[in-house]
C-alpha positions in Angstrom: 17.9 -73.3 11.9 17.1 -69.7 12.0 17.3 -67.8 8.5 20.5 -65.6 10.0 22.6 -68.6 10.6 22.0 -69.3 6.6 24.2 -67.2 4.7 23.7 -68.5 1.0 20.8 -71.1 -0.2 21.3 -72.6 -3.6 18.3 -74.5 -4.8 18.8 -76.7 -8.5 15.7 -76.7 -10.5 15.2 -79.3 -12.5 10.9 -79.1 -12.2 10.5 -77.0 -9.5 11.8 -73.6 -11.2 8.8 -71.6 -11.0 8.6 -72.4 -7.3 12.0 -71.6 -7.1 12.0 -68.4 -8.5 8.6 -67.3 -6.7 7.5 -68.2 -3.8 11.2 -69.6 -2.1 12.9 -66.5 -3.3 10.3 -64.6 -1.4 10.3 -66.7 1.8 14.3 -66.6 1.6 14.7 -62.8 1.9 11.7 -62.5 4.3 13.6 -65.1 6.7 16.7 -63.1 5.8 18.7 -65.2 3.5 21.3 -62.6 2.4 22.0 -64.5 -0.9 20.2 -67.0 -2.8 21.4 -68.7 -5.9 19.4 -70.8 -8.5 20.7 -72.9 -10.8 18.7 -73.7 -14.3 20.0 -76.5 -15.9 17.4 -76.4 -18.6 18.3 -72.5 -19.9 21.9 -73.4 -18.5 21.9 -70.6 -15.9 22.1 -69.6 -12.5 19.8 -66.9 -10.8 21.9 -65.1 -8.2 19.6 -62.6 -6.4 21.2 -60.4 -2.8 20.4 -57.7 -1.2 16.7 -57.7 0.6 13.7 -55.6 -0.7 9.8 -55.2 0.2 9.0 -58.4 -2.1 12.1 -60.3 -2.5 15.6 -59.1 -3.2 17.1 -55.6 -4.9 19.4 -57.5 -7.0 19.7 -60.0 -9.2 22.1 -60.7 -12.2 22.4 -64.4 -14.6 25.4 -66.5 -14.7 25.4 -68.8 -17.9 26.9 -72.3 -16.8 30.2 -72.6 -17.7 31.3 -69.3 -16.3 32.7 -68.7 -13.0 29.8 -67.5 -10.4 30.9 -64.9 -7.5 29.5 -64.6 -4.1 28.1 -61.3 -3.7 27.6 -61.2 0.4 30.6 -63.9 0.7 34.1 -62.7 0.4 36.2 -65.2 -1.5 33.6 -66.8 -2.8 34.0 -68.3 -6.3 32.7 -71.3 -8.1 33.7 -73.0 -11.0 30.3 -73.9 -12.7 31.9 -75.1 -16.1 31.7 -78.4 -14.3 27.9 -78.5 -13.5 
């Protein structure tokens, strides 16, 4: 599947954070994932980066678990994380 036809990649890192947040979040916006979410279970968080740059993407803001996480290139898209 080409990277355009992907529109949000959600990876949970339970060992493989570092991976995660390094070299997947660069081959994600290079294929041209527009967002990419990671969730942390360990620091209860989720990494929610959009908008493509030279070496990964422009933005990037942290969710703790437990409070609601917003899609920022999907319209109407919420989740509930106080679930997870």
């Amino acid at each position: 599947m080409a990277g355009t036809e992907v529109v949000l990649a959600i990876e949970i890192s339970v060992s493989t954070l570092k991976m995660d947040l390094g070299r997947k979040l660069h081959l994600y916006a290079r294929h041209g994932i527009p967002e990419y979410w990671v969730v942390d279970p360990e620091a209860a968080v989720i990494h929610q980066y959009w908008e493509k740059a030279d070496n990964g993407y422009a933005k990037v803001r942290e969710i703790a678990l437990g409070e609601p996480i917003t899609a920022a290139t999907i319209p109407g898209l919420s989740v509930e994380t106080s679930r997870l």
